[in-house]
N, C-alpha and C positions, 0 to 999 in steps of 0.2 A: 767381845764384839766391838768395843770402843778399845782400842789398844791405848791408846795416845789421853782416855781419860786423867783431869787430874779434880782431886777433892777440893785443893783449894782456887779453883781458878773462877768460882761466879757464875760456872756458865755449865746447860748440861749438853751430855752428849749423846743425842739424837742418833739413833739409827735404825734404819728404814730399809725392809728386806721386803723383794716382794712375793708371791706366792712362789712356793717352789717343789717340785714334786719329792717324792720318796726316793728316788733314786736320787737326783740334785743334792739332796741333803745327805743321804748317805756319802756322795764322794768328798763334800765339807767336812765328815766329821774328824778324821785321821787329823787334818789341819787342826781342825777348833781343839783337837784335846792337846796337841803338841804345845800347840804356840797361843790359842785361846784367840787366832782372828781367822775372819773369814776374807776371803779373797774371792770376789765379782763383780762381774759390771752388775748383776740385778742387785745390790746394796747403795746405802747412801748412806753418808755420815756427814753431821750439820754439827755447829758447836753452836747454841742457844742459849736466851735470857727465859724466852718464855716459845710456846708451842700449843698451839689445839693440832690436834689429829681427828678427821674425819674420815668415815670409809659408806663404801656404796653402801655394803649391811656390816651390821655388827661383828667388831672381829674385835678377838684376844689381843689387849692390851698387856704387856709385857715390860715389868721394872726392875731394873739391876736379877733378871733370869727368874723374876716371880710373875703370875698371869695375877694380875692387882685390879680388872675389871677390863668391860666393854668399849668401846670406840660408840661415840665420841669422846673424847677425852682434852681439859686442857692444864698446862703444867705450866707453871712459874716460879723460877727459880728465886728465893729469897735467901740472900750471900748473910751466912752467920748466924743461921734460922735453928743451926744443929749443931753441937759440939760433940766431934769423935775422938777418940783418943786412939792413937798409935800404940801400938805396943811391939817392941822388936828385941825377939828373941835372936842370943845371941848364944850358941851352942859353943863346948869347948870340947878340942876331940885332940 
């Protein structure tokens, strides 16, 4: 959904879909499994420090593809709060 995410850059990457039917989403999916992004105009992508999200009612909040709680919700980024470790496997064939 964030193609263009990076770990180390400070900042998160915000993105903002709006309701979309069953069929809608059914013709996204061929895309999202190939390439893992979606392509429309009813998306937004922000790159942020910090973010509240509000909604008319209660709607599923959604983080890195987990439902993490309700709206409203607010998020600030804090650079160096988490240490990941990379690990890259490197196959011999």
């Amino acid at each position: 959904m964030a193609p263009d995410a990076r770990l180390e850059d400070g900042r998160l990457d915000l993105v903002l879909l709006e309701n979309l039917s069953v069929l809608e989403i059914a013709r996204m999916l061929p895309r999202l499994a190939v390439t893992g992004e979606i392509r429309t105009k009813r998306i937004q992508r922000h790159r942020v420090t910090r973010a509240r999200i509000e909604t008319e009612r209660p709607c599923a909040f959604h983080a890195d593809g987990e439902i993490v709680g309700m709206t409203p919700v607010e998020i600030t980024v804090v650079p160096g709060a988490m240490r990941v470790w990379r690990l890259w496997l490197v196959s011999a064939i």
